[in-house]
C-alpha positions in Angstrom: 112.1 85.5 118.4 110.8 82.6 120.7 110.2 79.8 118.7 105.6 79.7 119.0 106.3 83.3 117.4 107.4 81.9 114.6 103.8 80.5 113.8 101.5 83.6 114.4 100.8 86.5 112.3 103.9 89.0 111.5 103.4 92.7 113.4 103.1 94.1 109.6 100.5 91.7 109.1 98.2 92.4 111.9 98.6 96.4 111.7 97.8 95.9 108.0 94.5 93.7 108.6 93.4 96.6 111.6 94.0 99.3 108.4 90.6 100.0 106.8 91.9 99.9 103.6 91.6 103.3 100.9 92.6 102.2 97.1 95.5 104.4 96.3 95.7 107.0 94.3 99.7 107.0 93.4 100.5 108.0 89.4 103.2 106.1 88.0 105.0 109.0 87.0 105.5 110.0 90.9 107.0 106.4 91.0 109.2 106.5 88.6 110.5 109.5 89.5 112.5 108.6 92.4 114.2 105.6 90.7 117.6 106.2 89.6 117.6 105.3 85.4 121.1 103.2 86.4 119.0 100.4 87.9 117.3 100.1 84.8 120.3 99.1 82.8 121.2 95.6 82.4 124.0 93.8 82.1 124.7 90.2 79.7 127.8 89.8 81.9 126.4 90.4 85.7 123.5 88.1 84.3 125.6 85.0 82.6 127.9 85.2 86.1 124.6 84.9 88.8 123.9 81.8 86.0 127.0 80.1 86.1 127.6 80.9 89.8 124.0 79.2 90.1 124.4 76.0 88.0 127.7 75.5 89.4 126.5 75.1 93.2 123.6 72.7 91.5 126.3 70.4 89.9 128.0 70.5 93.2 124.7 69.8 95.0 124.4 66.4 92.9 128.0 65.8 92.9 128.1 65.6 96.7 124.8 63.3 96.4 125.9 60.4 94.4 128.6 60.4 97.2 125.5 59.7 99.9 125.1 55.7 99.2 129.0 55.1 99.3 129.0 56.9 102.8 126.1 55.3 104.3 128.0 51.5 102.6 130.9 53.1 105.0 128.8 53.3 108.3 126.9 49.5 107.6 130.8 47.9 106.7 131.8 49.5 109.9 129.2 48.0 111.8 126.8 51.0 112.9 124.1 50.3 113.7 120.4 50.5 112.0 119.0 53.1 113.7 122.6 55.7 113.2 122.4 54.9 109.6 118.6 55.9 109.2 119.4 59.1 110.9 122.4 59.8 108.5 120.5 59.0 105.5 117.7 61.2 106.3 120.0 64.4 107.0 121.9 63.2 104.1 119.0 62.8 101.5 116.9 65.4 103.2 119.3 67.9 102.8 120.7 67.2 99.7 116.6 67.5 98.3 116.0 70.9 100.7 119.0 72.6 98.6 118.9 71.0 95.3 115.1 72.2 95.4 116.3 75.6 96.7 118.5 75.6 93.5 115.6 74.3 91.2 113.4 76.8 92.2 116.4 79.1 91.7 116.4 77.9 88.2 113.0 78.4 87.4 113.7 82.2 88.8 116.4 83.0 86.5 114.0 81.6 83.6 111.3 84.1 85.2 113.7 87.0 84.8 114.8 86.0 81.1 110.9 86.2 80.5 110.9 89.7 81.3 113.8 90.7 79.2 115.8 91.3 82.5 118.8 89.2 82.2 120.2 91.4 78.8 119.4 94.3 76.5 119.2 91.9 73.7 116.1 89.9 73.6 117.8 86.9 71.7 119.9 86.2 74.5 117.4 86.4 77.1 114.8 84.1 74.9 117.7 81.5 75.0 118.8 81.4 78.0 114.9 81.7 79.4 114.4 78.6 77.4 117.5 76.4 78.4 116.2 77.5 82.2 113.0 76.9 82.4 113.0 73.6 80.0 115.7 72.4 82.3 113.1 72.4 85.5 110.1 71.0 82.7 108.7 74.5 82.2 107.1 75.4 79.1 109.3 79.0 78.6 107.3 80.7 76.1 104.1 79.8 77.0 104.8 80.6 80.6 106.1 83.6 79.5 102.6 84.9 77.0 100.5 83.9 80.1 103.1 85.2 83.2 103.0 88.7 81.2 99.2 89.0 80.9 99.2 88.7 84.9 101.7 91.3 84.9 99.6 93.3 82.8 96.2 93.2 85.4 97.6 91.9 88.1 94.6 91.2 91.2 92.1 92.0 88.0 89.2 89.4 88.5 88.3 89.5 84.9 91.8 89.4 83.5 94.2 88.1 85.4 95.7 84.5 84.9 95.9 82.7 87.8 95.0 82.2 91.9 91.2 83.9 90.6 89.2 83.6 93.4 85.7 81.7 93.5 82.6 83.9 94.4 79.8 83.2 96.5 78.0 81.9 93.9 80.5 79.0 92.7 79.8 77.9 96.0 76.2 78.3 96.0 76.4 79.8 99.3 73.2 81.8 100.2 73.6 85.4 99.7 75.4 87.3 102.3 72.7 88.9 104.0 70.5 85.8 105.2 73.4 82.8 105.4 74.1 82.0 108.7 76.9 80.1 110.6 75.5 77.1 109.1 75.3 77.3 105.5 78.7 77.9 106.0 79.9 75.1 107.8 77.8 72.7 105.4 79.5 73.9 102.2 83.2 75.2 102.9 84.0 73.5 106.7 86.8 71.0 106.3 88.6 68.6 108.4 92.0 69.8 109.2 93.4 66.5 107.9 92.0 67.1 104.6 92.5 70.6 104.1 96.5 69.8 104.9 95.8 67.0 102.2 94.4 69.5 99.4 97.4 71.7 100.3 99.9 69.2 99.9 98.4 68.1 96.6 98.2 71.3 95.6 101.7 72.5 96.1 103.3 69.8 94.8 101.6 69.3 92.2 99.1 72.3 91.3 101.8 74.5 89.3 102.1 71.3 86.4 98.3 70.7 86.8 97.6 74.5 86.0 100.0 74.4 82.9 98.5 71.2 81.6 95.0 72.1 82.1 94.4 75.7 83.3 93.3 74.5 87.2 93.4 77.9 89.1 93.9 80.1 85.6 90.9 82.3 84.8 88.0 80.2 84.3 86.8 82.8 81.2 88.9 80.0 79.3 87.1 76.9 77.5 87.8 73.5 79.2 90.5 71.7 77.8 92.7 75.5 77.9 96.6 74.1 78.2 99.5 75.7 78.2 101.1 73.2 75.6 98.2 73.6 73.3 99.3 76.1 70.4 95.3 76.7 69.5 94.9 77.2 72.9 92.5 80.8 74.0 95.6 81.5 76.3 97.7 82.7 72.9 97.5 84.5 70.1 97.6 82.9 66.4 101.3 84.4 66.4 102.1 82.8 69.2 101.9 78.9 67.6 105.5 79.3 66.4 106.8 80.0 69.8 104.1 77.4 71.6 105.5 74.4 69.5 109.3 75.7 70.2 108.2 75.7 73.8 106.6 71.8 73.6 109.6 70.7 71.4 111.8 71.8 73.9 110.0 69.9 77.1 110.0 67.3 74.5 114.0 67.0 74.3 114.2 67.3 78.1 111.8 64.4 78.7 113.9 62.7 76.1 116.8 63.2 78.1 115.4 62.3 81.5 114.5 58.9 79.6 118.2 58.2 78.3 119.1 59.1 82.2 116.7 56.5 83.5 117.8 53.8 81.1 121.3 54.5 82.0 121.3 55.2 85.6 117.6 53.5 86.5 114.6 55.3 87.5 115.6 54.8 91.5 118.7 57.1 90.8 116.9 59.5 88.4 113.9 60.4 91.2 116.6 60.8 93.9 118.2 63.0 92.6 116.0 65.3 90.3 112.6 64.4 90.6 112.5 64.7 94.4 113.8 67.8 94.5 112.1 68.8 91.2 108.8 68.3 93.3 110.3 70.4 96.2 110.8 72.3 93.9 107.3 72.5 92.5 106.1 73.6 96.0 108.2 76.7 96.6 107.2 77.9 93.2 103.7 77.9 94.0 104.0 79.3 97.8 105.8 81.7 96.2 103.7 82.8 93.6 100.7 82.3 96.4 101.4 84.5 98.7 102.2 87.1 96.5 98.7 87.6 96.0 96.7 86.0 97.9 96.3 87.3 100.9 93.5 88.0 103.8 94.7 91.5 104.0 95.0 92.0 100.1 92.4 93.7 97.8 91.0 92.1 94.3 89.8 94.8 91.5 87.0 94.7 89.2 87.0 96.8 86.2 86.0 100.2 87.4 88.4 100.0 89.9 91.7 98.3 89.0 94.7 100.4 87.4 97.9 98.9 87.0 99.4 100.7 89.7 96.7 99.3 92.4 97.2 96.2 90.7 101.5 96.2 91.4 100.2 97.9 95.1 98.3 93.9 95.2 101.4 92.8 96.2 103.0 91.7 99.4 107.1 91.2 99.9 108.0 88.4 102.0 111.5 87.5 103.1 111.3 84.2 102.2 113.8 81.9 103.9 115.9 85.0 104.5 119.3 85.1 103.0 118.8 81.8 101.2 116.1 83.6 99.1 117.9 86.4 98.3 120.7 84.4 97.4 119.4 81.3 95.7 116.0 82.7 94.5 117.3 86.4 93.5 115.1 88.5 95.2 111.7 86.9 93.7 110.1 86.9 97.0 112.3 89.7 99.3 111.2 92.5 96.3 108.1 91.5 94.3 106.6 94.8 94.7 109.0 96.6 93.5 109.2 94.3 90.4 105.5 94.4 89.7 106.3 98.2 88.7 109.3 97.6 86.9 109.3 94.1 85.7 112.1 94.8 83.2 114.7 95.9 85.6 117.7 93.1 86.5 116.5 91.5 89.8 120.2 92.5 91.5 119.3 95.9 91.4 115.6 95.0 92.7 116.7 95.9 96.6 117.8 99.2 95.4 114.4 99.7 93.6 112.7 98.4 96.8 114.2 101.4 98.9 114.1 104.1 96.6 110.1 103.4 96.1 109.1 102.6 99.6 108.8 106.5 101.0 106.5 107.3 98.1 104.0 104.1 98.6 103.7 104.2 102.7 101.5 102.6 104.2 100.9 101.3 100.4 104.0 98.8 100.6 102.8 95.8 101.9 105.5 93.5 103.8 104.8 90.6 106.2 107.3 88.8 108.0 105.1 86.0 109.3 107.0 82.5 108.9 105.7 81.6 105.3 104.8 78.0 106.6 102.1 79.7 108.5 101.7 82.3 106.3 100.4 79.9 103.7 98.3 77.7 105.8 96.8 81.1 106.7 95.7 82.0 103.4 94.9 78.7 102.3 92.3 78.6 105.3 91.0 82.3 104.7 91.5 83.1 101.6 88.1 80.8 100.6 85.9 83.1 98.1 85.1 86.7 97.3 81.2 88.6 97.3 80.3 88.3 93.2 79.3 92.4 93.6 81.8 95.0 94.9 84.1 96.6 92.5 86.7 96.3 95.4 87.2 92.9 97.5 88.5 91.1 99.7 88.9 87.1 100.9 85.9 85.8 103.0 87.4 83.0 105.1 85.3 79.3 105.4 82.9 81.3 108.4 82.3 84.1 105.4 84.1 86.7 107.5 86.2 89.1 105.6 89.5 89.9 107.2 89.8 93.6 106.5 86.9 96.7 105.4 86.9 99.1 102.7 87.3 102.4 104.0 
């Protein structure tokens, strides 16, 4: 591939958007059916060994990086000069934070799994290992679990799902359809460049905290002040306090623990090494969880018209940094179709799953091999609002052009 290729849209991409597009009629029974019961079955073992094998090459990560100022006191004792040394310590620190992020976001995946009962057959074991994960990258386990499983449950549903809903027209007030004209909307939606990349950036690094802590791109059928850390909250159920306050007591203790690091080790050391990467980390969750669904090319369902199998079909796989995302983020990305209908299978066996279901779906399995870096400034730029009517629709980008027709 020449190397401008790498920032234009992916073959499956482009055929996809050319596709009028017909909402499927698939039954989940036909799906099933040609997926071997094995890969169902999972395993405490297989699980605990992807976990140890994980956290060991994270401890290794950080091992090697309090090992960076001592090399770079080497090269200034040894009289290289200024400019050498910046170099090193860029490709030092800047890989050390690209990989320790990788395994952060890693982390957080293994968490995901535990939150789907895919890591064991026994539900104790996957609530405490989900919790040790996911409170070790500041993730509030059960409550992202009660919320994550309700988007599993109506997934691309514009009155149910949980997060990425898309504003209409009318949150905009954008004239209606038929009389706007280029200029209505240029005045309301056109953007500099500059401080579009500066919403993305904010929003990548920081968005998936801001949405936990205040609901910002959840469903906005909650009440203002709807949190994630809130037992009372309208995102749980009065059962759910229990597990809410276990969830807030945890991120409590890890805070706790970041603080006793800082006062030991000072704050200089503490963001080098985890909250850099920890914000690195951030950002691949939500490009991740992003371009999943939101897409140009991808439908959203109102009532009459979503079932859970469209809403699984709403789903695009992405090999996401290639074998580094099927090694260090366990197939989140590579096979997120395929776990969208069987959310409770072990995500080693997802590839498997992948395969066996792809024949049956067609032209249904949506794949895109666009770089994801340009897959994601793509969406973020055309992916702007949906039409308030149509029980079927798609992304209108900042012109109000839709990207692809309902047949």
């Amino acid at each position: 591939m020449l190397w401008y290729q790498r920032f234009q849209d992916g073959p499956e991409y482009e055929a996809r958007q050319k596709q009028p597009f017909a909402p499927s009629n698939l039954s989940l029974k036909d799906i099933h059916a040609v997926v071997p019961k094995s890969l169902f079955k999972k395993n405490t073992l297989i699980s605990l060994l992807y976990i140890v094998r994980h956290l060991g090459l994270s401890i290794s990560f950080y091992i090697l990086a309090i090992r960076i100022d001592s090399w770079l006191w080497f090269l200034r004792e040894n009289g290289y000069g200024a400019l050498p040394r910046l170099v090193t310590w860029t490709v030092m620190w800047g890989s050390y934070w690209f990989w320790q992020s990788i395994s952060l976001t890693g982390i957080w995946c293994l968490g995901h799994e535990a939150g789907h009962d895919a890591l064991s057959p026994y539900p104790i074991v996957n609530a405490l290992l989900g919790l040790v994960l996911h409170t070790s990258v500041l993730v509030p386990y059960y409550a992202w679990r009660i919320t994550h499983r309700t988007h599993h449950k109506s997934t691309n549903n514009l009155e149910r799902d949980e997060t990425y809903i898309p504003p209409t027209r009318a949150d905009f007030k954008l004239p209606d359809g038929k009389i706007a004209v280029k200029m209505d909307y240029k005045d309301v939606l056109e953007e500099t460049p500059g401080f579009t990349l500066f919403k993305l950036v904010m929003r990548q690094f920081l968005g998936y905290q801001i949405y936990l802590m205040n609901n910002r791109k959840g469903n906005p059928k909650y009440p203002k002040g709807t949190s994630h850390y809130k037992p009372s909250s309208a995102l749980f159920k009065p059962e759910d306090r229990q597990a809410i306050i276990i969830s807030n007591i945890s991120i409590g203790t890890m805070l706790f623990l970041l603080s006793i690091w800082i006062y030991n080790a000072g704050f200089s050391a503490v963001w080098k090494y985890y909250f850099v990467p920890w914000l690195f980390a951030n950002n691949w969750i939500v490009m991740i969880t992003y371009l999943q669904h939101s897409d140009p090319t991808i439908p959203y369902y109102r009532r009459e018209e979503w079932t859970f199998a469209r809403g699984a079909l709403a789903t695009v796989d992405r090999p996401f940094f290639g074998w580094i995302g099927r090694f260090f983020l366990h197939n989140l990305a590579h096979d997120h179709v395929a776990h969208h209908f069987f959310s409770t299978v072990p995500f080693y066996n997802l590839p498997a799953v992948t395969e066996a279901i792809k024949p049956v779906l067609g032209t249904q399995y949506n794949y895109d091999t666009t770089n994801i870096f340009y897959a994601l400034w793509r969406s973020f730029r055309n992916c702007t609002f949906v039409e308030a009517e149509g029980d079927i629709v798609f992304f209108k980008n900042q012109r109000g052009e839709v990207m692809r027709a309902v047949q």
